[in-house]
C-alpha positions in Angstrom: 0.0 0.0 0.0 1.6 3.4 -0.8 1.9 5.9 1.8 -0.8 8.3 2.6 -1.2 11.1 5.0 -4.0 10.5 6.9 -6.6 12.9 8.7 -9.3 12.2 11.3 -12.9 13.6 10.4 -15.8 14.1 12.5 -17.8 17.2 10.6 -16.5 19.6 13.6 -14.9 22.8 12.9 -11.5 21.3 14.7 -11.5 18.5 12.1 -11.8 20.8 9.0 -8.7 22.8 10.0 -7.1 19.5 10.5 -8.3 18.8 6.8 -7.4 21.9 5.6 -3.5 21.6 7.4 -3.6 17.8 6.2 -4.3 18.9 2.5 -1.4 20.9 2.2 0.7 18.3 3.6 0.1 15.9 1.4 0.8 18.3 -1.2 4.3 18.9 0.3 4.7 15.0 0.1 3.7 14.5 -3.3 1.4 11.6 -1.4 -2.7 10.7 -1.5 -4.7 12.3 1.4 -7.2 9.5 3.3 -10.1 10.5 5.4 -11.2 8.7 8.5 -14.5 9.4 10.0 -15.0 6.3 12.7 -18.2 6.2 14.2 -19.6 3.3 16.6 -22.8 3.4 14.3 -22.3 4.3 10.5 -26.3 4.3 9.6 -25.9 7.7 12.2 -23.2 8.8 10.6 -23.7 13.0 9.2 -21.9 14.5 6.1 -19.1 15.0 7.5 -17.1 12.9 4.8 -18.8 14.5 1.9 -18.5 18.4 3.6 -14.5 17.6 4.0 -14.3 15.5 0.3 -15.8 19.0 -1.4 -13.7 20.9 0.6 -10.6 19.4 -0.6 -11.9 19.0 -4.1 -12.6 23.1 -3.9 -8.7 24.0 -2.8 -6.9 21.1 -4.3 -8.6 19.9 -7.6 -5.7 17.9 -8.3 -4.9 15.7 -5.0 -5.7 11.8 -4.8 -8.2 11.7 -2.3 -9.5 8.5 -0.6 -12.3 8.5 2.1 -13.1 5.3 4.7 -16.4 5.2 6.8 -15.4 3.0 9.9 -17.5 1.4 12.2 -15.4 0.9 15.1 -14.2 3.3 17.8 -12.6 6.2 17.1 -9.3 5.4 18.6 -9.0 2.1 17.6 -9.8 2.8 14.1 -8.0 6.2 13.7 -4.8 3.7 14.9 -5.2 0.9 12.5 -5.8 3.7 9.7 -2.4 4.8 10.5 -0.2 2.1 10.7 0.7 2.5 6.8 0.6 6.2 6.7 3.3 8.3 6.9 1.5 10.3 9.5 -2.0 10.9 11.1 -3.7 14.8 11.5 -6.1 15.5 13.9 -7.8 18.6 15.0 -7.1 19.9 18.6 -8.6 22.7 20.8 -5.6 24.4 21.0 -5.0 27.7 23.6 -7.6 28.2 26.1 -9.2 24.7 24.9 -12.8 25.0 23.4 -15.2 23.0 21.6 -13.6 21.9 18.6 -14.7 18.4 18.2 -14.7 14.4 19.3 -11.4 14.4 17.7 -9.9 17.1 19.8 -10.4 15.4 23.0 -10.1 12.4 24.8 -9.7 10.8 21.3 -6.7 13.1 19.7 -5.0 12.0 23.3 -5.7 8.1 23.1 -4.6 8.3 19.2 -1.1 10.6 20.1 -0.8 8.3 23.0 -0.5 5.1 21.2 0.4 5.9 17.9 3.1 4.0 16.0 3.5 6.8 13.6 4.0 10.2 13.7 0.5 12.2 15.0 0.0 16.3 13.7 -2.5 17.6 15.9 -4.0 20.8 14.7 -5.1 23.8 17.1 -8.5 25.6 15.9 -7.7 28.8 14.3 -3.9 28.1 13.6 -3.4 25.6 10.7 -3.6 27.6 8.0 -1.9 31.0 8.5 1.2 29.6 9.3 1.3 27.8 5.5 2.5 29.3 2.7 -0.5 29.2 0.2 -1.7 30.8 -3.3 -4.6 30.9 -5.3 -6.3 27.7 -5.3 -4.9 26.2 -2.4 -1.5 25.9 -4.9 2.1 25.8 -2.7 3.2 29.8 -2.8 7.1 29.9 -4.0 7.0 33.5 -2.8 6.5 33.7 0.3 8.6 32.6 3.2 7.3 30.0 5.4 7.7 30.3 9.6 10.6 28.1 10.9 10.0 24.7 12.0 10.6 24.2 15.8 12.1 21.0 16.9 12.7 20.2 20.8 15.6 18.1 21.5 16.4 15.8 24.6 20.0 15.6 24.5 19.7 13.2 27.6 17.8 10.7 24.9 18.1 11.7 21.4 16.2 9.5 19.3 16.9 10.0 15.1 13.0 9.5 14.1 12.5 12.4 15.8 15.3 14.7 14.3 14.9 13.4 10.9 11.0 14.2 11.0 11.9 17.9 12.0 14.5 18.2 9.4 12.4 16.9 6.3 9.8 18.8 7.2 11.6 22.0 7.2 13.4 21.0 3.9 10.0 20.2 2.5 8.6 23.7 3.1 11.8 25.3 2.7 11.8 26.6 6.3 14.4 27.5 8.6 14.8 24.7 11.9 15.4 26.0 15.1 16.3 23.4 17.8 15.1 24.3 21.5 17.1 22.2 24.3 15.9 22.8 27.4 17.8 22.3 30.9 17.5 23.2 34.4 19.7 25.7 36.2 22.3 25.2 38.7 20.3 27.4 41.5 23.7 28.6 42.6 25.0 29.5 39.1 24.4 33.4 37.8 22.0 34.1 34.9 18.3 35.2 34.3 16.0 32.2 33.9 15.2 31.8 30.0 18.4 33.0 28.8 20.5 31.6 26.2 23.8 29.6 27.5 23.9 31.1 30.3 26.7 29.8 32.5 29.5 27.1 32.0 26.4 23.8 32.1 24.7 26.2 29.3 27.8 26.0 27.2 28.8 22.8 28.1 25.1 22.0 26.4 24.9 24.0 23.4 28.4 22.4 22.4 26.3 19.0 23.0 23.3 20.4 21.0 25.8 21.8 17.9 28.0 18.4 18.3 24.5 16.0 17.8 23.1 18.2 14.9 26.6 18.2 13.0 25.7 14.7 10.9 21.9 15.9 10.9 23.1 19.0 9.2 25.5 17.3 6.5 22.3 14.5 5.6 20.2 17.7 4.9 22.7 20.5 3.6 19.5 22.5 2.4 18.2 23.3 6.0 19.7 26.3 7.6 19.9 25.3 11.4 19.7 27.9 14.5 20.1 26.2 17.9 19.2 27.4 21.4 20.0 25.8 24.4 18.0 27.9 27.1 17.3 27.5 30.9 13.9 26.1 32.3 11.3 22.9 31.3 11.3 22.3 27.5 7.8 23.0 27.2 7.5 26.5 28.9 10.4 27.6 25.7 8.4 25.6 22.8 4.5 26.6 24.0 6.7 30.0 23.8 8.5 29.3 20.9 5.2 28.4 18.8 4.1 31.9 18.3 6.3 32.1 15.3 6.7 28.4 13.9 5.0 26.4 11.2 5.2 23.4 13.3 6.7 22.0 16.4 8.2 18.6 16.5 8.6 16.4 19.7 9.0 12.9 20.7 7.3 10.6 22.6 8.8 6.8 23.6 6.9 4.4 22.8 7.3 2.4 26.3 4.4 1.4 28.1 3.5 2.8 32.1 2.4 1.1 34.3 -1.0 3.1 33.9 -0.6 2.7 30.0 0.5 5.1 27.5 1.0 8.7 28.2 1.9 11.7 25.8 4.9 13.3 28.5 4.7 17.0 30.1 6.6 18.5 27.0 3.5 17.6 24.5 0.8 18.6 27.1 2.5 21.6 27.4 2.5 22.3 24.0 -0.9 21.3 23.8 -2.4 23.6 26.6 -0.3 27.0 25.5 1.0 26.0 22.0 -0.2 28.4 19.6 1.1 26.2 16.2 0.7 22.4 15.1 2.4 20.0 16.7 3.7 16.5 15.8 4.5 14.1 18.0 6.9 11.2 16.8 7.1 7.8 18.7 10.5 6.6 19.5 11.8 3.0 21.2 
């Protein structure tokens, strides 16, 4: 089966921005879009399907659509849907949460929580500024696309996660800014937030530029900024958001003893990010 990008549908405004965001993606791949609307009884099932096929049909007349209506759980389902895709988009609430669909809840967390592939989960009101479109939902050459944000754990860098970042910024021609965040020595000098401040600061941005360096020579086309700042990852890339196309974190695949969980960095991002994020399982 070739690979598809795949977005969750449920008729809700939340879902068509994931549409919308997932459209354009597929675009930058040069692969077919699928949509997945998975409802526990199909005979109930709205328009939702044909609302998001005309959509697409409207802004990309020229991409391979394909459309499933599942009758199964949504989580379940959404998961299956995704094991041959080369990722799965889903609407989410974003800042100051909201009603943005059955997608955006408990569902967009049991999907990013379990997910074997990489999950893009949309905020209302932010996946389509942020994209670099022309008339006819056509990919602009002119103008510039935001940077790509990736957040690095030097303690456990996993290369699914880097290479995911760094192809999607080559893909839009973006910039990719790498945040590494680490806590403070409390007895050490510097304002909290700033950039390599004191000797562990410098010890880790020569860690961050020494992990990137083969990163940078597999993908001489993406021009690289790094920042290595004080405080919790996800406080620097909710912040760091504002002005990215997309934020890119990781998320290990190994089970708790409560089941899966999507970390404090992602449900940061989540509750105060302002831009798509994609989360990409790891071992």
């Amino acid at each position: 089966m070739p690979r598809t990008v795949i977005v969750g549908v449920d008729g809700s405004p939340g879902s068509l921005v994931a549409v919308d965001w997932a459209a354009r993606e597929a675009r930058y791949r040069d692969v077919p879009l699928r949509l997945v609307h998975a409802v526990r009884h199909p005979a109930e099932a709205d328009d939702a399907l044909r609302e998001a096929e005309a959509r697409i049909a409207r802004r990309h007349p020229d991409l391979r659509i394909d459309s499933d209506l599942v009758a199964a759980e949504p989580v379940p389902a959404l998961l299956t849907a995704a094991e041959d895709a080369e990722l799965l988009v889903l609407g989410s609430p974003g800042p100051g949460g909201g009603v943005a669909g059955l997608l955006a809840g408990s569902v967009a967390d049991g999907v990013v929580a379990r997910s074997r592939r990489p999950v893009v989960l949309v905020p209302v009101g932010r996946g389509q500024e942020k994209h670099r479109t022309g008339a006819g939902g056509t990919v602009s050459q002119t103008t510039a696309v935001p940077d790509v944000v990736l957040g690095l754990d030097l303690t456990d860098p996993h290369d699914a996660v880097a290479e995911f970042a760094f192809d999607a910024a080559l893909r839009r021609a973006a910039g990719l800014r790498v945040v590494h965040g680490w806590s403070a020595d409390p007895y050490a000098h510097g304002e909290v937030g700033a950039s390599h401040a004191g000797p562990r600061g410098v010890t880790s941005g020569r860690a961050l530029s020494e992990l990137l360096e083969r990163w940078r020579e597999k993908f001489p086309g993406v021009e690289v900024s790094e920042q290595a700042v004080i405080g919790t990852a996800g406080t620097h890339l909710a912040e760091a958001s504002g002005s990215a196309s997309l934020v890119v974190v990781g998320r290990t695949e190994r089970r708790m003893p409560v089941g899966a969980a999507i970390g404090p960095v992602t449900q940061a991002l989540l509750q105060h990010g302002s831009a798509p994020v994609a989360v990409v399982p790891h071992p």
